[in-house]
N, C-alpha and C positions, 0 to 999 in steps of 0.2 A: 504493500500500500504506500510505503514513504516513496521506494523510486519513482512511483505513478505521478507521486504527490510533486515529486520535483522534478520528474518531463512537462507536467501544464503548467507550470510557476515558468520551465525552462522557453517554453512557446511564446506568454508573453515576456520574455527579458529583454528588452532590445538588445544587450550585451554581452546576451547567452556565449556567443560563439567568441568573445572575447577573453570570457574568463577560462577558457578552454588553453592552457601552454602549446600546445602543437599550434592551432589556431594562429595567435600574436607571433609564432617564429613565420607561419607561413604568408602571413597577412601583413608583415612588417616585411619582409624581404621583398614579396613580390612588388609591394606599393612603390621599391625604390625602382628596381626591375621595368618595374611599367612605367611609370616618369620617364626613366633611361630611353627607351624602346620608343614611347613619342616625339620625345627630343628628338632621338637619330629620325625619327620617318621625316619628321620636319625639316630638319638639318640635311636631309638626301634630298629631299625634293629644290630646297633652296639650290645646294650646291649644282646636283643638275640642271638646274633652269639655268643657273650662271654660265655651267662652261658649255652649253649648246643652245640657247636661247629658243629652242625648239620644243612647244606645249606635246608633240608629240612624243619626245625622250621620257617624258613622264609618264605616259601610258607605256610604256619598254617599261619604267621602273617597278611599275604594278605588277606586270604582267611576269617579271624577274624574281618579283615575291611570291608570286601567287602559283606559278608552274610548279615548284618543289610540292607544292601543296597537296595539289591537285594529283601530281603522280607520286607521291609517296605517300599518303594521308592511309590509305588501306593496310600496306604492311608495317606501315609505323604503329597505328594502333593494335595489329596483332602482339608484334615484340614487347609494347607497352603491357598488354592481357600476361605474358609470358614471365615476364623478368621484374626485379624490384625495381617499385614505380617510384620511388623515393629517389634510387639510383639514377634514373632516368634522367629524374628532374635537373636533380643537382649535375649530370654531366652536360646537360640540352643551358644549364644557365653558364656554365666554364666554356661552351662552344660561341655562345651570343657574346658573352666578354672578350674571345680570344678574335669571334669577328671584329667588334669594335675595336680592337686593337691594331687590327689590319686595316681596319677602315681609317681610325687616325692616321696613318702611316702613307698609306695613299692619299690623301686630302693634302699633308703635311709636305711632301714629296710632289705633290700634283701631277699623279701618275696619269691620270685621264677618266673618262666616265666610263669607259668599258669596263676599267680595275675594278671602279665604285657597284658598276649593275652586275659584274660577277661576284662581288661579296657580299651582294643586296639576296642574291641565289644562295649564299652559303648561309647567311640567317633565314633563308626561306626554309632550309632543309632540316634548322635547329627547331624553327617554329614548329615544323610538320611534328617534332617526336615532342615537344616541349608542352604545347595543347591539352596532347591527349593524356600524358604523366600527369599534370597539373588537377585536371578535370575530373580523373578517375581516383589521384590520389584523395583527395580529400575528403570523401565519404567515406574512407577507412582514419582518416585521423580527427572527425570528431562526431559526436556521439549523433546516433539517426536524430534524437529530438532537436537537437542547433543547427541540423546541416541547412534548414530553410533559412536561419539565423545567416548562418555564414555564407549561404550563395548570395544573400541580400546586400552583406557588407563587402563581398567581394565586387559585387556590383559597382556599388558606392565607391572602393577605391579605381577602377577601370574607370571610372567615369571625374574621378578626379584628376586623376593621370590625365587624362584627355585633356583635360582644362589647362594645367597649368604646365603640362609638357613642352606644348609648344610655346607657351609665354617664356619658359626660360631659356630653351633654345634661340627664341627669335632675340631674347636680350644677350644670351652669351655672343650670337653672332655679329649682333649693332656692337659689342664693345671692343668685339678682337677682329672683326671682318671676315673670319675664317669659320669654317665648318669643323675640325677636326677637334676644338676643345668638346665641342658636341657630343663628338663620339667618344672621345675618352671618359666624359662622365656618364654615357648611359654605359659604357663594357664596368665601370664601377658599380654602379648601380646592378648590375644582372649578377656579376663577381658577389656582392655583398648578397641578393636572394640564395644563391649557390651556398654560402658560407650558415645562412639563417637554414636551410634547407636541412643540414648536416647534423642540424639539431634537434630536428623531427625523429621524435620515438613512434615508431610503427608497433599497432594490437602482433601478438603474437601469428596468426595466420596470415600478415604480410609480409610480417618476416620470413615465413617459408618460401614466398617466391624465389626463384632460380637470379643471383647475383646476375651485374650486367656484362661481364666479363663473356658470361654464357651465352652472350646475343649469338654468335657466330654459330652455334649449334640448332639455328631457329630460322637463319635465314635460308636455309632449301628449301627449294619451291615445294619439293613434297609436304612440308610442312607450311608455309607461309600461306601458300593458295587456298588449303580450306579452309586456315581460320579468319582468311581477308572476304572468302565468301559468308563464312559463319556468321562474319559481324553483317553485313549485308544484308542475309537473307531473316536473322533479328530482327533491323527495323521494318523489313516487310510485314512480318509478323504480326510485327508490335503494333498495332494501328490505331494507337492514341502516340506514338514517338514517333510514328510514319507524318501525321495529320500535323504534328505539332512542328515537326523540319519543315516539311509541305507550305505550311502556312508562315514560316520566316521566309523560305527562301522568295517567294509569290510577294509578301512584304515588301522587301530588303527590294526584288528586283523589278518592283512596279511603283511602290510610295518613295525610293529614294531621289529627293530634291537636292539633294549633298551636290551634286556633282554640277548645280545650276547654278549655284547660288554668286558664281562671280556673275553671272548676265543680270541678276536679279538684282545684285548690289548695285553696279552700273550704269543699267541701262531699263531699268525700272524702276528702283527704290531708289538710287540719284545719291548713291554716300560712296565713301572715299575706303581706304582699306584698313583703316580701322571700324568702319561699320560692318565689312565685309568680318573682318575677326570674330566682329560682333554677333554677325549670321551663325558661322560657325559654331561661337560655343556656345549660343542657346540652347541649346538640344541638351548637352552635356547639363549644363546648369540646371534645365528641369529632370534630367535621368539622376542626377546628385541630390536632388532635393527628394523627388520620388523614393532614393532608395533611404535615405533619414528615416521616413515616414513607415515606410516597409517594415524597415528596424523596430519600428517603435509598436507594431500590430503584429498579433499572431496569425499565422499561416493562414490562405485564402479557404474556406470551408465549403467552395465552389471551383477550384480550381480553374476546370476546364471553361465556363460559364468567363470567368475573369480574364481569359486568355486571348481567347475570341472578342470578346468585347472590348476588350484592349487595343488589340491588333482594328478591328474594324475604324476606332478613335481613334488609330495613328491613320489611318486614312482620311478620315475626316478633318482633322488638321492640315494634313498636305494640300488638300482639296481649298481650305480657307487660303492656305500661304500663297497657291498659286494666284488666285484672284487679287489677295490684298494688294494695295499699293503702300499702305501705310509702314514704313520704316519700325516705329513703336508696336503696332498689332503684328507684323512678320517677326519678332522677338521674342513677343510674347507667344505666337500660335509655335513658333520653333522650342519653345521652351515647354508647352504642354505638349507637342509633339515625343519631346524626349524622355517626358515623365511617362505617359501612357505607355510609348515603348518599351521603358525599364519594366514596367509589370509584367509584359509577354516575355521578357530576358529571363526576371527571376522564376517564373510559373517554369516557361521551358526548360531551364536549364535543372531545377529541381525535379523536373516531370521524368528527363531525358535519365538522368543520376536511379530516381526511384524506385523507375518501370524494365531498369535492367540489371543482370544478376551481375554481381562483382566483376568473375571470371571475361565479362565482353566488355564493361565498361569503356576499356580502353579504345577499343574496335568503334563501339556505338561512338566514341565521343569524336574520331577520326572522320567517321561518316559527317556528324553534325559541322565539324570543321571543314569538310568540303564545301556542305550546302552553304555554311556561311562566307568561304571566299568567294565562290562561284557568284554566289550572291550580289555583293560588295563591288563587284567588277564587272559583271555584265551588269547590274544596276547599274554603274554609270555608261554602261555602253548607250545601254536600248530608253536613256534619258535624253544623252547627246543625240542620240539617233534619231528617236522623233521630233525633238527639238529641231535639228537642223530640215525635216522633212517638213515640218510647219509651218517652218521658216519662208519657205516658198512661195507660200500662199500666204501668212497671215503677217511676216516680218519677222525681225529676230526678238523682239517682245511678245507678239502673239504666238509664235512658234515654242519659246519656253513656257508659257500660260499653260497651254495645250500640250504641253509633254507633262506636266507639275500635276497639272489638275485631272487628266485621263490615268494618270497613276492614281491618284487618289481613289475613283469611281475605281480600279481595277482591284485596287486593294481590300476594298469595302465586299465587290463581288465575290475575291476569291474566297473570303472569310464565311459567307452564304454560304459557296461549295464545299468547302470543307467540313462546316458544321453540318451538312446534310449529306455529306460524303462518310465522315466517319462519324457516328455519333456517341460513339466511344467516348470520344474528346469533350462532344457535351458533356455529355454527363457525371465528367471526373469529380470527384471531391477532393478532401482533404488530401494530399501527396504529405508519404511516409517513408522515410529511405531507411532497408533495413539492412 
């Protein structure tokens, strides 16, 4: 009766997953990690745009990131199911460090942008194993009742980071002129996660996993291919974790505005590139406020209901941003936009954690990382793309109206289909991770 008595004390704590030690080592290291990690994205894009002055070099830099991704995300996450995920972590945060290091070196040396997009690939290939270690480990280091706790505040620091990452890059850069101190403070920052990581005490059956030393005994195809199918054919299965990737990816790659928003600062809202900053971290700023609030309320007692309805409100937002003209109301619809969002983050990501057995974790969360870069990046393709087809007909204002706002109605729709596609998803309640 006393454990019962203090899992529902533990649901409303907002700090539950604070007072948890594994927790603080993994939630303080990563917070620096992640700063690190937006710095440099900021700090690459800057530097790229200097030495080819060509907006197309930055689509190459995406697409540099995002390749590793996409072809290794499958058997990364099997070796992750296989081997200690702890292990994982802490070598995937020493390989982001040892890139920043080589990235400073190149910058510093101004070796050229090829050097820069082939070490942008080698953190792509750290990313692909680093994800799914990160994701899967931490339903094993803290107790099922906080892990809704701790996806919430994980939230909350990812969306910190975002905010103040590139504020300190864009200042490191305005006082040295250079990109390279960039990089040396985020490989510090991923270094010190690495070192926080080393500190994390693993329950007794994670310890059994097979050391990583053992990776090499894992990558034969006789062995790597069914369990990159295994994970696979899981979220097929699974068809409340099917509906709920389904419904981000359909999201991410119909309501994202992200990739308009210099046309909308410019050549719509009429502000300078501190308004455009301003664009940007709206979202952030309501997804940070959103996860406080999270924190501070026990777990959704509808899940599924809250998910959907979420996702549908981030469509509805987009659908206002693209019409508004008003500078102040495009802030603020950006800012509830990012809040309503963070609620389909933290439902999925709890949903994705809860509804799969330990053993595939790694695998399921590989999959979920595919749909979200795939996502990320033809979202801003198929933005640009009708944008510029609208263009035609309506100008370069009305053609991003009409890329902004048919994503919005798209997002709203697919959210109909899915809840009448899987109605599984309806009708979720409480998520329990055991």
């Amino acid at each position: 009766m006393s454990e019962l008595i203090a899992e529902e004390r533990a649901r409303h704590d907002p700090y539950a997953a604070l007072r948890e030690p594994n927790y603080r080592f993994f939630a303080g290291g990563w917070l620096f990690a992640s700063v690190g990690l937006q710095m440099q994205g900021t700090a690459l894009a800057w530097e790229i745009y200097e030495l080819t002055h060509d907006p197309f070099m930055l689509g190459i830099a995406g697409l540099a990131r995002v390749l590793p991704v996409c072809v290794l995300a499958l058997p990364a996450g099997q070796i992750v199911d296989l081997v200690n995920r702890k292990h994982v972590l802490v070598a995937t945060q020493i390989a982001f460090a040892l890139a920043s290091v080589l990235l400073t070196l190149a910058s510093f040396h101004h070796a050229g942008v090829w050097a820069i997009l082939g070490l942008v690939s080698v953190t792509g290939c750290a990313r692909v194993f680093n994800g799914p270690s990160r994701s899967s480990l931490l339903p094993q280091i803290v107790p099922s009742h906080r892990f809704h706790n701790a996806v919430t505040w994980n939230s909350g620091l990812f969306h910190f980071s975002a905010m103040v990452g590139p504020l300190i890059a864009g200042g490191i850069i305005w006082l040295t002129g250079s990109a390279w101190p960039v990089y040396a403070a985020a490989g510090a920052g991923c270094l010190f996660f690495g070192l926080c990581a080393t500190r994390i005490r693993l329950p007794e059956s994670a310890r059994r996993s097979a050391p990583l030393r053992d990776i090499f005994r894992y990558i034969r195809p006789s062995i790597l291919v069914p369990g990159m199918l295994e994970g696979v054919a899981y979220v097929r299965r699974e068809k409340t974790v099917l509906g709920a990737l389904m419904l981000d990816l359909f999201a991410v790659l119909l309501g994202g505005a992200t990739a308009l928003l210099p046309v909308y600062a410019k050549d719509i809202l009429h502000v300078d590139a501190v308004g455009l900053g301003a664009l940007k971290a709206a979202p952030y700023v309501g997804a940070l406020l959103m996860a406080v609030y999270l924190a501070h309320r026990p777990p959704f007692r509808k899940a599924g209901r809250a998910l959907l309805l979420s996702v549908a409100a981030f469509g509805l937002c987009i659908i206002v941003f693209g019409f508004s003209r008003s500078f102040i109301l495009s802030v603020i619809i950006l800012a509830l936009s990012g809040a309503v969002d963070n609620i389909s983050v933290v439902v999925r990501h709890v949903l994705v954690q809860a509804r799969t057995p330990d053993a595939l974790r790694g695998r399921v969360s590989a999959v979920n990382s595919v749909f979200i870069e795939c996502s990320n990046e033809l979202g801003a393709f198929e933005s640009g793309g009708v944008a510029r087809l609208g263009e035609l007909w309506l100008g370069r204002v009305g053609g991003a109206t009409l890329s902004v706002v048919l994503g919005g109605f798209g997002t709203i729709l697919v959210v109909g289909w899915i809840a009448r596609k899987w109605p599984e998803l309806r009708r979720l309640g409480r998520l329990e991770v055991h």
